[in-house]
C-alpha positions, 0 to 999 in steps of 0.5 A: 231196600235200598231205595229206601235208605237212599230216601231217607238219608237226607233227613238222617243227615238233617237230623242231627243239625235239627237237634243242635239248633233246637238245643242252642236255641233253649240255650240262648233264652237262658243266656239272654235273661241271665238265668244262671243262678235261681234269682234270674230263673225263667219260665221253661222255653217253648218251642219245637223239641224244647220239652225233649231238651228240658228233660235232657239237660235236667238229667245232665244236670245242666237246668236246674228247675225250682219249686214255681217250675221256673228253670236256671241254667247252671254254667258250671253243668252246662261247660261239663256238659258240652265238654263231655260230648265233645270228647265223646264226638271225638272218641266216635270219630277216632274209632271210626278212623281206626274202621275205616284204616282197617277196612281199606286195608284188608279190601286193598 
C-alpha cells in the first residue's frame, strides 16, 4: 500500500501545477485577443483541459459565452475569481498550520 502512494505522489504533486498552466493558458488567449467585452468575443480555446476550464469559469461567471459560442472574459468575474481562491488557499494553509502546531505538540 505504501509503495504505491509512494509512486503516485509524483504525479499528485504534478497535478495541481498542470491545472494552474492549463488555466492560465485558456486565460492568456482571452487576454491576447482583448476579449473582454462581447465585441472582442473569440472562439473557445483548444487545448488540453480547455473544455474542463471552459465549463469552470463559465459556472464562476468568469467567461461569458454568447449566443455564436463565441466566449469574452469578464475582468471583473475574473479578479473576483482569483481573488476568491486566494483567500481560500490561505484559509486551507492557516488550518493546516493550526494541525500541524496541534499535532507537534501532543507527539512532543
Amino acid at each position: 500500500m505504501f509503495e504505491l502512494l509512494r509512486m503516485a505522489a509524483p504525479v499528485v504533486a504534478a497535478l495541481p501545477v498542470v491545472l494552474l498552466v492549463t488555466r492560465r493558458r485558456f486565460i492568456r488567449a482571452f487576454e491576447r485577443a482583448h476579449a473582454f467585452v462581447p465585441d472582442r468575443a473569440i472562439p473557445p480555446p483548444v487545448g488540453p483541459l480547455a473544455g474542463w476550464w471552459h465549463s469552470r469559469l463559465t459556472a464562476a461567471g468568469v467567461i461569458r459565452e454568447q449566443r455564436n459560442g463565441r466566449l469574452w472574459l469578464d475582468r471583473h468575474g475574473w479578479q473576483s475569481y482569483r481573488s476568491l481562491r486566494r483567500r481560500r488557499a490561505l484559509v486551507v494553509l492557516a488550518l493546516m498550520l493550526v494541525i500541524a502546531v496541534v499535532w507537534y505538540r501532543r507527539v512532543r
